[in-house]
N, C-alpha and C positions, 0 to 999 in steps of 0.2 A: 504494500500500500504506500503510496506517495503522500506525502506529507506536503500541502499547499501554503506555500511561503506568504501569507495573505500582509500583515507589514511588514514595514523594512527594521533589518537589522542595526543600533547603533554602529555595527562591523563594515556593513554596506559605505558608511561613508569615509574609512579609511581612519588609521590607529597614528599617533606619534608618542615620543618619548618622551618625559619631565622629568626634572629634578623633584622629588616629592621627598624632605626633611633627611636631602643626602644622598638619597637611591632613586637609582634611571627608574623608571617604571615605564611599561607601555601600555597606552591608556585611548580611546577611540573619543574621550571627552574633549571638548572644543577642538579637534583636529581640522578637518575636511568640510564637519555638519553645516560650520559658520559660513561658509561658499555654496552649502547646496540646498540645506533649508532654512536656512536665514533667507536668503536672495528668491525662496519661492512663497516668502510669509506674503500674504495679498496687505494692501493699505488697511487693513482693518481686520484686527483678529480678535476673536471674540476670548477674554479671560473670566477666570471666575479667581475671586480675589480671596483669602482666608489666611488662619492661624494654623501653624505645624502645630499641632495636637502632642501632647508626651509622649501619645504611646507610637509617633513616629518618628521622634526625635532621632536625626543622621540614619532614616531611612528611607531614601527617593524610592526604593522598589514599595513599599509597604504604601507611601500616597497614590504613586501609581498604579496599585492594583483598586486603592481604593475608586478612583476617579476613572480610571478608563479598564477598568476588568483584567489587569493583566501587570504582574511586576516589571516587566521587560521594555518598559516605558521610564524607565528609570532614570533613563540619560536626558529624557526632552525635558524632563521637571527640573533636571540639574542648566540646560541648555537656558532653558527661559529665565529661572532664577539667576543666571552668571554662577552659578557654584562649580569651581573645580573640585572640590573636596569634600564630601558629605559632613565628613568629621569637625570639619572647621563651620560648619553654617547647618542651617535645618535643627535649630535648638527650637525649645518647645513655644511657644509665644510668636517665633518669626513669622512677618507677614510672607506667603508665600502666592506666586502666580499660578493657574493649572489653566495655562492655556489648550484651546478648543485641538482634538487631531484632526480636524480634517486634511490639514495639509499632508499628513503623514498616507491618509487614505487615496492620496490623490498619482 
């Protein structure tokens, strides 16, 4: 049985490397994304505006299944917020964006 790749992979838009407290890491956050869905965001995207709750505190996979049914959206809540690092941002109180996927659908 074939497995139908229905979104795209953060992997899809290409990985690079950072210094993260010392150590290279290879990481697909702000890489490529910023040239291919940044540049196909339309004049007007619809957000829903809120508080990171405790019990998701430094976990984008945990919002993202909240809001869009699925962990693996994990990169576009760190994309729109500017968060390269969970660990440093996504404390319990922060205002956070959950912008709309259509573009990811498209």
């Amino acid at each position: 049985m074939r497995i139908q790749k229905i979104y795209p992979s953060r992997y899809d838009y290409g990985v690079k490397t950072i210094k993260h407290k010392g150590v290279d890491i290879t990481t697909s956050v702000n890489s490529e994304i910023e040239t291919t869905i940044l540049d196909k965001i339309p004049n007007q995207i619809t957000y829903q505006t809120g508080r990171c709750p405790a019990f998701t505190v430094h976990r984008p996979d945990t919002i993202s299944n909240i809001f869009y049914g699925t962990p693996s959206r994990w990169w576009y809540i760190q994309l729109f917020n500017n968060i390269n690092d969970p660990f440093e941002a996504l404390n319990g109180g922060d205002r956070i964006l959950i912008p709309s996927d259509d573009i990811l659908r498209t």
